[in-house]
C-alpha positions as CSV (number, residue, x, y, z in Angstrom):
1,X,24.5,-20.3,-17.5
2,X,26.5,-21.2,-14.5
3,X,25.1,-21.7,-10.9
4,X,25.1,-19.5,-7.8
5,X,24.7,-20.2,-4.1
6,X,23.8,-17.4,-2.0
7,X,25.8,-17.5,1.2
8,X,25.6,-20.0,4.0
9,X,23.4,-18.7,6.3
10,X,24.5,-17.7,9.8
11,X,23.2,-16.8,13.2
12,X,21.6,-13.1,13.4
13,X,21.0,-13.2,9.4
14,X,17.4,-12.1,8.9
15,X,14.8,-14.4,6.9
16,X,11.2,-13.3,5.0
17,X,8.6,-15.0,5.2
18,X,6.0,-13.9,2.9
19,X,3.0,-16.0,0.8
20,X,3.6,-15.5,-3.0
21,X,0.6,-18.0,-3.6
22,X,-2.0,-19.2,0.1
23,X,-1.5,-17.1,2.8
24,X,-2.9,-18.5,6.7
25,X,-5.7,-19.0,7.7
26,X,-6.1,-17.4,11.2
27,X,-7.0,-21.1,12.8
28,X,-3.5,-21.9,11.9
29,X,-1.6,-18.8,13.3
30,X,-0.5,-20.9,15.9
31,X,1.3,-23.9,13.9
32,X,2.8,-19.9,12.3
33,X,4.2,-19.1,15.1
34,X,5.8,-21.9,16.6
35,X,8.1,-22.2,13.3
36,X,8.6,-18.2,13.2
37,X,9.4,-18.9,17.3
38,X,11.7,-22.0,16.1
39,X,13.6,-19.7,14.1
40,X,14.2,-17.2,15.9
41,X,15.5,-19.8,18.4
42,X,18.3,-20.5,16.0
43,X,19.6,-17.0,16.4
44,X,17.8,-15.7,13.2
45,X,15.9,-12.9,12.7
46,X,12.5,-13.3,11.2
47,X,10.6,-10.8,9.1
48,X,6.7,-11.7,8.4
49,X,5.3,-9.7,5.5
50,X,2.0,-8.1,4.9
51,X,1.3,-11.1,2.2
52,X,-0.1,-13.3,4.8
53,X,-3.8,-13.4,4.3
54,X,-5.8,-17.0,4.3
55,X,-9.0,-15.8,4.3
56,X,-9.2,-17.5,0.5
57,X,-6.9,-19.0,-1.7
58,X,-4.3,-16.0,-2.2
59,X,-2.3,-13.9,0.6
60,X,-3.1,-10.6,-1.6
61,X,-4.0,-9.3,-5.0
62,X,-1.0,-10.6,-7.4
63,X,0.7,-7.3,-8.1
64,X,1.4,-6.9,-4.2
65,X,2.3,-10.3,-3.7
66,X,4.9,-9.7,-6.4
67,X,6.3,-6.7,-5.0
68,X,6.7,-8.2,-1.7
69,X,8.2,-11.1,-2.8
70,X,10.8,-9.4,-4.8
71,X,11.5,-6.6,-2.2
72,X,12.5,-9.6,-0.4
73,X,14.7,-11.3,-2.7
74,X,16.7,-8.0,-3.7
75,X,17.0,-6.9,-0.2
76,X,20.5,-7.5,0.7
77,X,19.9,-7.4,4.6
78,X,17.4,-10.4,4.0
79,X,19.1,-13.8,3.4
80,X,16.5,-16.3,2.7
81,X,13.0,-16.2,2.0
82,X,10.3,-19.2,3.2
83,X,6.5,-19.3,2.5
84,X,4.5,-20.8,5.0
85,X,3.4,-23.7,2.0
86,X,2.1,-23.1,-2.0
87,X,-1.3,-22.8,-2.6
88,X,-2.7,-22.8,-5.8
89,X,-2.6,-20.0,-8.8
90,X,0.9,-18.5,-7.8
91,X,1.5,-18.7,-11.7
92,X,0.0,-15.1,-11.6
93,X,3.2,-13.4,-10.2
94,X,4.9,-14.7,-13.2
95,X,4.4,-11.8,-15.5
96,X,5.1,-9.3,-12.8
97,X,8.1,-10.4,-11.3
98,X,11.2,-8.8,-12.4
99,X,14.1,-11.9,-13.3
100,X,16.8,-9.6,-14.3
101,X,16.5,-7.2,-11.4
102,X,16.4,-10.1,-9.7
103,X,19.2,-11.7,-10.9
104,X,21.4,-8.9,-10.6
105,X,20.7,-9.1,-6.7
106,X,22.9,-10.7,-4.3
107,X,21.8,-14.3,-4.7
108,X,18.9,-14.8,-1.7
109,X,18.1,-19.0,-0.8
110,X,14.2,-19.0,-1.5
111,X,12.5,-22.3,-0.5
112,X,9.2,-23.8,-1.7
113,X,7.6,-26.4,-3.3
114,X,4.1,-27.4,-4.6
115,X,2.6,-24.2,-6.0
116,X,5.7,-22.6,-5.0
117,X,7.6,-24.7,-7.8
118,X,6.3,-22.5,-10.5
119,X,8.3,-19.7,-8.9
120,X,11.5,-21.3,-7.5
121,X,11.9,-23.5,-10.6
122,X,11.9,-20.7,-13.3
123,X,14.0,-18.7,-10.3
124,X,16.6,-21.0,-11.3
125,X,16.4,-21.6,-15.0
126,X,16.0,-17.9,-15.4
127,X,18.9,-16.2,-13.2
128,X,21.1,-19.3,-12.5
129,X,20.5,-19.0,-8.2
130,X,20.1,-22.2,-6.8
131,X,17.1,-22.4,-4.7
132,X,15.6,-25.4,-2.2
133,X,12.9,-27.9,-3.6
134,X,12.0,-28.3,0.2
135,X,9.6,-28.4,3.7
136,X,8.3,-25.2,3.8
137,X,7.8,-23.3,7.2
138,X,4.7,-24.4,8.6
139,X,6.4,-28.1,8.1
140,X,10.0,-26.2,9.8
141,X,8.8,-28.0,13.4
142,X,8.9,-31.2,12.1
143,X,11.7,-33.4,13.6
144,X,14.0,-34.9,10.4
145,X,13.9,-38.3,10.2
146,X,17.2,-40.3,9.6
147,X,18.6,-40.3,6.8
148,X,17.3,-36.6,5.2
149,X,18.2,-33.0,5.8
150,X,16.0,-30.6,6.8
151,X,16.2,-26.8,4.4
152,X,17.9,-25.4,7.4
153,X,20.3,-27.7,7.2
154,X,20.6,-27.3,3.4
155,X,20.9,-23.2,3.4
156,X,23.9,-23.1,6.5
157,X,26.1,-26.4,4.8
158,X,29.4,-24.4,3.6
159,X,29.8,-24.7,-0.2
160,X,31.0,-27.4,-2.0
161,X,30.7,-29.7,0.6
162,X,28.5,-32.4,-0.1
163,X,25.8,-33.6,1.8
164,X,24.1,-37.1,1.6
165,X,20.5,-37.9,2.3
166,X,19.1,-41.5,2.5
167,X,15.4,-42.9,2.2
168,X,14.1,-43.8,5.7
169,X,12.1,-46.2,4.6
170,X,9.2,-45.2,6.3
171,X,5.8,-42.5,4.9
172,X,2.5,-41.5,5.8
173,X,-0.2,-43.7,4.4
174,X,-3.3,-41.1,4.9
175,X,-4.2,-37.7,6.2
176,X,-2.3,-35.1,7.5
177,X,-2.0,-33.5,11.3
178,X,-4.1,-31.3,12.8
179,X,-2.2,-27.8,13.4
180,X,-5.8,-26.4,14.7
181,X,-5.7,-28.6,17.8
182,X,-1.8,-28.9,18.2
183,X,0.4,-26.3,16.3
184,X,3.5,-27.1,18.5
185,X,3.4,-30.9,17.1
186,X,6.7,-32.2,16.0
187,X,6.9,-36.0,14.9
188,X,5.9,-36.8,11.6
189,X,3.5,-40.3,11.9
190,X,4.9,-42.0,9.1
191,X,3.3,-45.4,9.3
192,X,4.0,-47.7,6.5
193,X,7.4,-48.9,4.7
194,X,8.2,-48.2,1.1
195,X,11.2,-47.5,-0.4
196,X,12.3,-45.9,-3.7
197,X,11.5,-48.2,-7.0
198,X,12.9,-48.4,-10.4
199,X,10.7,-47.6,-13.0
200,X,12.4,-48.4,-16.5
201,X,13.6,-51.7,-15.8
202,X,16.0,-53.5,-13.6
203,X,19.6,-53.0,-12.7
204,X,21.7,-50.3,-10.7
205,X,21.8,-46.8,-10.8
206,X,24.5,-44.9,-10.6
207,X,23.7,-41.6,-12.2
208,X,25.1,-38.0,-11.6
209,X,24.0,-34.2,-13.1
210,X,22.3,-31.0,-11.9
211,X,18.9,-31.5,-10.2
212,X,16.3,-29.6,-11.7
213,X,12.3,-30.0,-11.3
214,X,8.9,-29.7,-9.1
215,X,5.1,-30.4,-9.1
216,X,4.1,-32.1,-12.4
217,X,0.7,-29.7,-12.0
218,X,2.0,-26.6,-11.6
219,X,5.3,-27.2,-14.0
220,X,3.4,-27.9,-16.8
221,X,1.8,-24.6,-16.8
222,X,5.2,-22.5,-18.2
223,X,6.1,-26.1,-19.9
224,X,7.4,-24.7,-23.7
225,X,8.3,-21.3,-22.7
226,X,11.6,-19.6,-21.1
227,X,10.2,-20.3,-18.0
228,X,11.2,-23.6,-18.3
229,X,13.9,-23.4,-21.0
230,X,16.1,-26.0,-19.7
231,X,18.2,-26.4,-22.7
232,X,21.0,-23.3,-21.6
233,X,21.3,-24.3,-18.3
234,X,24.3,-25.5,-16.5
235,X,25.7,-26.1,-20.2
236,X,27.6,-29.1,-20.1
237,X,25.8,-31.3,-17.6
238,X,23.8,-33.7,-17.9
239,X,20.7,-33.0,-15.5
240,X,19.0,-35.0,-12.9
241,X,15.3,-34.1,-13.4
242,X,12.7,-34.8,-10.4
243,X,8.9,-34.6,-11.0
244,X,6.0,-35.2,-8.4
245,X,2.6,-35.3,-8.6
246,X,0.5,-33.9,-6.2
247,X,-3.8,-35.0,-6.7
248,X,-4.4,-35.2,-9.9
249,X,-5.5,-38.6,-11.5
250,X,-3.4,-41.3,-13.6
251,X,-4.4,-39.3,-16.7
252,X,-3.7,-36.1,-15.9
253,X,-0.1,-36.8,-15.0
254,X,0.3,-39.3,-17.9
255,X,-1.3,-35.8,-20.2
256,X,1.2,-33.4,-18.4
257,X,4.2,-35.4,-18.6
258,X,4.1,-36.5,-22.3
259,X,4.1,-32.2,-22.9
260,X,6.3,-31.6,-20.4
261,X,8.3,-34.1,-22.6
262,X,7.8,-32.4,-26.3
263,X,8.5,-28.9,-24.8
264,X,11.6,-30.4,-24.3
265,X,11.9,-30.4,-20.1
266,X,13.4,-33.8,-20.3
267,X,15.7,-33.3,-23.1
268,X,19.2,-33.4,-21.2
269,X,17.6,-35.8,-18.4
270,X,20.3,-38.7,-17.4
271,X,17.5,-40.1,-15.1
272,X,13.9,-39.3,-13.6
273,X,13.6,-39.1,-10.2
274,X,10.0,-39.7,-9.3
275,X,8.4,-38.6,-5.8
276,X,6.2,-40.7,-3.9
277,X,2.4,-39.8,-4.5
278,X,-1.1,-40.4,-3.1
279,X,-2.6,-39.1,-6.1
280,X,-5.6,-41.1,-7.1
281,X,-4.8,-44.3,-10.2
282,X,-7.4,-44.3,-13.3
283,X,-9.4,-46.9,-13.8
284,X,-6.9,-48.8,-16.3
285,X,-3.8,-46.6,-15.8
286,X,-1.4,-46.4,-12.4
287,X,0.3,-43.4,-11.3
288,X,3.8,-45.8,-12.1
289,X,2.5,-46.7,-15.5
290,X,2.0,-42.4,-16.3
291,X,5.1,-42.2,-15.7
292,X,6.2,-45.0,-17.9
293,X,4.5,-44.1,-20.7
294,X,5.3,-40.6,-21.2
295,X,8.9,-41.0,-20.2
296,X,9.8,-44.7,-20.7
297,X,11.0,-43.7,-24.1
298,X,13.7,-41.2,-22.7
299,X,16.0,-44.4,-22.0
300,X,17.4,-43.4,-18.9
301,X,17.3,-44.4,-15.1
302,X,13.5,-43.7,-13.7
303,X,13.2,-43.9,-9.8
304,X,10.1,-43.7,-7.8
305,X,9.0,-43.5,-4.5
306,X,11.4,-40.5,-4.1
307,X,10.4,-38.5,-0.5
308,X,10.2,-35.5,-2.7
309,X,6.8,-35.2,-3.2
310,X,3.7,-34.2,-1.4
311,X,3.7,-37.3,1.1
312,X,5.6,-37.3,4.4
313,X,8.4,-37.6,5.1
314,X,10.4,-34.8,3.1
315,X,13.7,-34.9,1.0
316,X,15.0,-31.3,-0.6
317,X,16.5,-30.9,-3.6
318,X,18.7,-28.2,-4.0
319,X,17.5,-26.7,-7.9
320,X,20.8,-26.4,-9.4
321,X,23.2,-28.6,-6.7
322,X,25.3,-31.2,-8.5
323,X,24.3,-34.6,-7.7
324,X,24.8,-38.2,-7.9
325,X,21.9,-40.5,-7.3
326,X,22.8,-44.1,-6.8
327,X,20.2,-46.9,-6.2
328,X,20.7,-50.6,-6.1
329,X,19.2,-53.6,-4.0
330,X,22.0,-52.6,-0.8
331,X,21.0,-49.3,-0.4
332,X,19.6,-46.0,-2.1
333,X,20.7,-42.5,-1.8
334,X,21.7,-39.1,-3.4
335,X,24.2,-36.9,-2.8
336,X,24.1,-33.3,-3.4
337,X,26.9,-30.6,-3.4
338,X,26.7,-26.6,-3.9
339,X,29.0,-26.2,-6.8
């Protein structure tokens, strides 16, 4: 299965914004409508759905959440589609969402990750439409550090022309900003140093592929089925696979991995790239050694402290981009390029 990029976005292209998993809370509207507001700025049209509801942990029953959401990705007026975050059980639009129709669309850039990797992920695999491993909206007003591209960035770059993202050097330690008492905030508090880390060894890495992954907790979920059949895709490259956990303990992750592993997710892995966590360690097993012990036996590159996981500040992957990572003790980066 080859890759497809939808179209660069432009100004006066229309984007959806629906919640395929947690909608908003109405204490939050606000930090809502400054990104819809910074959008529109750009020149872009901006179409909320009726999926918004955060009165508990889903927007809307499943079956409407699905319809919505693919109304919006076989529109062809509608160029991108954005959730305002993931949520939780957004595995229940998998068995009502319709991959070939779909996939026979003009290909629409969806964004999302936590929850929302058990949707664009298997988006991917399934129908071959590259799709952003990225901030989500309600993160959109964020300024973007040095060194990393912001989605919107990502969705207007014209194709095949690579892009390169560095590690700042710099993430949040603790807690998160409160969007009740400012939703127009915009600079990230990133307040302690930390770069990314090999895993497996020592050495440099210099590894390229197509990028391919998500949340370990929500991943493993489809791990074994065509969901996450990773074994047809991009036939003939080697894959760069990214993983991140989000809160669950050292044991839980070291559980998930090792079946993410014998379903066969990590099969045509060149390297592992790891994203920086504040999940919780066990008691006599680290976060780092999880990772070690269900995938040190891969024997390829593994690199941690990636700024693609759930701490700030954030780095997307584009789910079927080709890229090269390359980490040594100068400097660390990755390049991606829509090809």
């Amino acid at each position: 299965m080859s890759v497809r990029y939808p179209r660069p976005l432009r100004p006066g292209d229309r984007i959806g914004v629906t919640s395929p998993s947690s909608g908003v809370a109405k204490e939050l509207r606000g930090r809502l409508d400054v990104a819809v507001r910074d959008l529109r700025a750009r020149g872009y049209e901006v179409v909320v759905g009726r999926c918004m509801d955060g009165s508990t942990h889903i927007s809307a029953p499943a079956a409407e959440r699905a319809a919505e959401l693919t109304d919006m990705l076989t529109d062809p007026a509608i160029r991108a589609v954005v959730p305002p975050w993931g949520g939780e059980t957004a595995i229940d639009l998998l068995p009502l969402l319709d991959f070939e129709r779909i996939g026979r669309a003009e290909p629409t850039w969806v964004v999302g990750w936590s929850d929302m990797s058990t949707i664009v992920t298997p988006l991917t695999l399934l129908t071959g439409v590259a799709t952003v491993h990225g901030n989500n909206l309600m993160d959109t007003p964020y300024r973007t550090p040095e060194g990393l591209t912001s989605w919107l960035d990502i969705v207007t770059a014209p194709q095949g022309e690579p892009f390169t993202q560095t590690p700042p050097g710099r993430h949040r330690s603790t807690g998160w900003d409160d969007w009740t008492r400012d939703p127009g905030i915009r600079d990230l508090t990133l307040d302690a140093e930390g770069g990314w880390r090999r895993l497996d060894g020592t050495g440099d890495v210099d590894v390229e592929g197509r990028l391919i992954g998500g949340c370990i907790e929500t991943l493993v979920n489809v791990a074994g089925t065509r969901l996450l059949d990773t074994r047809s895709f991009a036939a003939g490259d080697d894959l760069l696979v990214y993983v991140e956990a989000c809160e669950d303990n050292a044991y839980s992750i070291c559980r998930n991995l090792h079946g993410m592993r014998l379903a066969g997710f990590f099969d045509r892995a060149a390297a592992v790239l790891v994203g920086r966590t504040k999940a919780p360690d066990g008691r006599t097993l680290t976060q780092d050694e999880a990772v070690l012990d269900a995938l040190g036996s891969l024997g390829v590159p593994i690199v941690a402290g990636v700024e693609c996981g759930h701490v700030p500040p954030y780095l997307p992957l584009v789910n079927g981009a080709r890229g090269r990572v390359v980490h040594t003790a100068a400097r660390s980066e990755i390049v991606q390029t829509l090809d």
